[in-house]
C-alpha positions as CSV (number, residue, x, y, z in Angstrom):
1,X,0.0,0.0,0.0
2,X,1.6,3.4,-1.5
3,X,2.1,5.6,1.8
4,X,2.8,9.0,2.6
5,X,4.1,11.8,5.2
6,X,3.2,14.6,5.4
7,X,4.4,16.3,8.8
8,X,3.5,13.1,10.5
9,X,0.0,12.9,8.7
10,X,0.3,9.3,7.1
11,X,-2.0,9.1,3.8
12,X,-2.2,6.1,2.2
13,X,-3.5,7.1,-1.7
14,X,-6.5,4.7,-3.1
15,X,-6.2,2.1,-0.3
16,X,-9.6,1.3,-1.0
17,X,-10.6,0.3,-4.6
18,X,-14.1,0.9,-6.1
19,X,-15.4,-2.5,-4.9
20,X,-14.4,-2.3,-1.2
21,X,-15.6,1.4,-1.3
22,X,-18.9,0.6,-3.0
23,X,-18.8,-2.2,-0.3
24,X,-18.2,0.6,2.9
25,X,-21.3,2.9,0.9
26,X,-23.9,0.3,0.6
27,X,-22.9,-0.3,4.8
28,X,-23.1,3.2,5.0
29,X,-26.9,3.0,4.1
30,X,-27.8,1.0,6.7
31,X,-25.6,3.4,9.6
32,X,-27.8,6.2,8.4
33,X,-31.1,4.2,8.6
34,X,-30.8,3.6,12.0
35,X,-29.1,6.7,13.0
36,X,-29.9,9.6,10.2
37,X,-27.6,12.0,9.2
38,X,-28.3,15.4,11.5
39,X,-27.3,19.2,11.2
40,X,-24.7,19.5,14.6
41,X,-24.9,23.2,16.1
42,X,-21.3,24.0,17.8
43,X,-21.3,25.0,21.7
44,X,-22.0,29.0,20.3
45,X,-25.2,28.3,18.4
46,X,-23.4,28.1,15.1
47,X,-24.9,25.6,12.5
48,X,-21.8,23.6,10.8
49,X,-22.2,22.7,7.3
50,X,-21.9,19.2,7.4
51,X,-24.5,16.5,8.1
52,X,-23.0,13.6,11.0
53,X,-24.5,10.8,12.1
54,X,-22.1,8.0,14.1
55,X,-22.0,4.4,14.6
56,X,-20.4,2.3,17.4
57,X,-20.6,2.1,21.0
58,X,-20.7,5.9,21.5
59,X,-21.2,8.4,19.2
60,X,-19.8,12.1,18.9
61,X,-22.3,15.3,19.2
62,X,-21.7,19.1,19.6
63,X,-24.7,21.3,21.1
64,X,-25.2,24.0,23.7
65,X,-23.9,22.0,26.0
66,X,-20.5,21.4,24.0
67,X,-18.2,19.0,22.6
68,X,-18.3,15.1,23.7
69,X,-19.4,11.6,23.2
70,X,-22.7,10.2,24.0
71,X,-24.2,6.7,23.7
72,X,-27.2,7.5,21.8
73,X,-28.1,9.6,18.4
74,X,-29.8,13.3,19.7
75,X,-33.2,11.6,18.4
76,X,-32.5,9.0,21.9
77,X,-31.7,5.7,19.8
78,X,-28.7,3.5,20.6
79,X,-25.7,4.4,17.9
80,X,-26.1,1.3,15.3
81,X,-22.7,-1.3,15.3
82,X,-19.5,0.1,13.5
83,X,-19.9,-2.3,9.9
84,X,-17.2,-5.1,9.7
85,X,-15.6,-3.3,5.9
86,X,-15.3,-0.1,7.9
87,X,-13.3,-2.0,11.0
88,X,-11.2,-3.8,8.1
89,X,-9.9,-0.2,7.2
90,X,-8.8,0.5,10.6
91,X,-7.3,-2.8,11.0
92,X,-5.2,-2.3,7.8
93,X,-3.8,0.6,9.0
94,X,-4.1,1.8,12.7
95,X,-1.2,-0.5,13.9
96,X,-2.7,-1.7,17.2
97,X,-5.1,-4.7,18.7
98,X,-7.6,-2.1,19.9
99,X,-11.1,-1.8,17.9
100,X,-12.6,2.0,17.3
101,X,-15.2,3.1,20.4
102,X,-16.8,5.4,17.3
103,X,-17.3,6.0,14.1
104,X,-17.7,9.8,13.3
105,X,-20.0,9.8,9.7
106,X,-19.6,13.2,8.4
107,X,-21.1,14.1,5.0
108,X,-20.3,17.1,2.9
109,X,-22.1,18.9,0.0
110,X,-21.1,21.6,-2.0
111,X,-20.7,24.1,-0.4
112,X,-20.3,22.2,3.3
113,X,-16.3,22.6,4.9
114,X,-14.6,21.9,8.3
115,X,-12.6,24.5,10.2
116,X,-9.2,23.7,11.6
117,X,-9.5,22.1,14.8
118,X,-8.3,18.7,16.7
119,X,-9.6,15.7,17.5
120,X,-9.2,16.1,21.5
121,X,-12.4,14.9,23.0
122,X,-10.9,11.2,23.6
123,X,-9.6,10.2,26.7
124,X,-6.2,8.6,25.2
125,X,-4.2,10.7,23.0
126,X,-1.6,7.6,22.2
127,X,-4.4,5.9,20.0
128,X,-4.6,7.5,16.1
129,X,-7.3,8.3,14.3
130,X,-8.2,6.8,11.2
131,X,-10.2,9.1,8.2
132,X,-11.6,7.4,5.0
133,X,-12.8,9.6,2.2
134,X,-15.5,8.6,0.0
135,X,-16.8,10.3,-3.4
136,X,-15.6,13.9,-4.0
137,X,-12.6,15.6,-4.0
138,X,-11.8,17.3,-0.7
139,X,-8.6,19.7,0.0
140,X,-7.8,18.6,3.7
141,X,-5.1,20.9,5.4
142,X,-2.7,20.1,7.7
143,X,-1.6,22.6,10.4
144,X,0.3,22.5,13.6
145,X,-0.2,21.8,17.0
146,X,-1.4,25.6,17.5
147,X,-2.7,27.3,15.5
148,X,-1.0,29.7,13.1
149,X,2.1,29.0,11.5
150,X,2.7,27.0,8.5
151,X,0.2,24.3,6.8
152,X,0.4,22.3,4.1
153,X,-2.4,20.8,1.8
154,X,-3.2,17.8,-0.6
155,X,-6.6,16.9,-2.5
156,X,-7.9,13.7,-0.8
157,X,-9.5,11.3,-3.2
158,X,-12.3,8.6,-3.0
159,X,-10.9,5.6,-1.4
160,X,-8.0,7.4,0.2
161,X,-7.2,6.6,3.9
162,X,-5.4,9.2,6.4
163,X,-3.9,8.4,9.7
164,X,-2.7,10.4,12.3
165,X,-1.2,9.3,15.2
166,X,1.9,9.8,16.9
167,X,3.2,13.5,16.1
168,X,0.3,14.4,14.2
169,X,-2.4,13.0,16.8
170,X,-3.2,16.7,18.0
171,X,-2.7,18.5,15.0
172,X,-4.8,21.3,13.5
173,X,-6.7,19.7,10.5
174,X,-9.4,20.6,8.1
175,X,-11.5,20.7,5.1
176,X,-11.2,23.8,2.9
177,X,-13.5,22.8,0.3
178,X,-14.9,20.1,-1.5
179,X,-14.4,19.7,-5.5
180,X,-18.2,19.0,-6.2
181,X,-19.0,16.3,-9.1
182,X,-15.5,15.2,-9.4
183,X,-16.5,11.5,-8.4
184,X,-19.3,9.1,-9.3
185,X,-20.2,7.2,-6.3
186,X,-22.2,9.5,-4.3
187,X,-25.3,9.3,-7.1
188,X,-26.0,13.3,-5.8
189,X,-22.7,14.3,-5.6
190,X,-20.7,15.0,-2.4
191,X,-18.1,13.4,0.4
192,X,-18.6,10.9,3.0
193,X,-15.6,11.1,5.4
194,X,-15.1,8.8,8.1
195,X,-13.1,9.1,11.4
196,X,-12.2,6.4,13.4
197,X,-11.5,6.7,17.0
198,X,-10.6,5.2,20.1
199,X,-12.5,7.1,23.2
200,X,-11.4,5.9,26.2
């Protein structure tokens, strides 16, 4: 599997092909059945763009109340199981015996996009996260452990896999935009990104 670094960033270009993510999409479908894809609103009232959902033992939510993991969608149902060909990702690539607590569904339209931020809400920092993109384009940027400074950026493709653990574990990271219609298997258009964590 091609791999590479980007300030500690591991991306590992088309490590799924169009089968296995056709595979992880028609799973997908099921994820968002039982637990349908929601508008978050951040700790200041602020709609985001994207649409989440999770799946696993805990699920991640941002309200009023602020940032943190919960057992059950807002709607008060249990998060549905993380699906085996998502699991098969992170065992391909985390590196370590332990299984995700949550899978983190986000999906983006045209116009949706992710400020820099870090994945901090978990209780172990020594675990990495795992992303998986699925249909369009995205350009994902790549900060510091401030923010400020430097970053660097690269055009994430369907069926490309980033990990970050290690140095880049706490690392400003985000989504400047999405390059709507540049891939066919989101019917509609639009990016499914995964993030695979440990939680406690």
């Amino acid at each position: 599997m091609e791999r590479i670094d980007i300030n500690g960033f591991e991306i590992f270009p088309g490590a799924l092909d169009v089968q296995r993510q056709q595979a992880v999409l028609n799973d997908l479908r099921t994820v968002v059945q039982a637990a349908p894809l929601f508008h978050p609103e951040t700790p200041r009232g602020r709609k985001m763009s994207v649409r989440m959902t999770s799946a696993g033992r805990v699920g991640w939510v941002t309200d009023r109340r602020g940032y943190r993991y919960e057992p059950h969608h807002p709607n008060g149902t249990p998060w549905p199981p993380i699906p085996d060909s998502v699991l098969a990702i992170w065992c391909d690539v985390a590196g370590i015996d332990r299984l995700p607590d949550c899978c983190l569904v986000n999906f983006y339209g045209e116009d949706a996009r992710m400020g820099m931020h870090q994945d901090k809400d978990e209780g172990d920092f020594s675990y990495p996260v795992v992303s998986v993109s699925l249909g369009d384009e995205a350009l994902f940027r790549m900060g510091n452990n401030r923010r400020g400074g430097k970053t660097e950026s690269i055009w994430l493709r369907s069926g490309d896999v980033v990990k970050m653990g290690g140095e880049a574990r706490l690392k400003f990271h985000g989504v400047d935009r999405v390059r709507f219609g540049t891939s066919t298997l989101l019917p509609k258009g639009g990016r499914i990104n995964l993030t695979l964590r440990v939680v406690d």
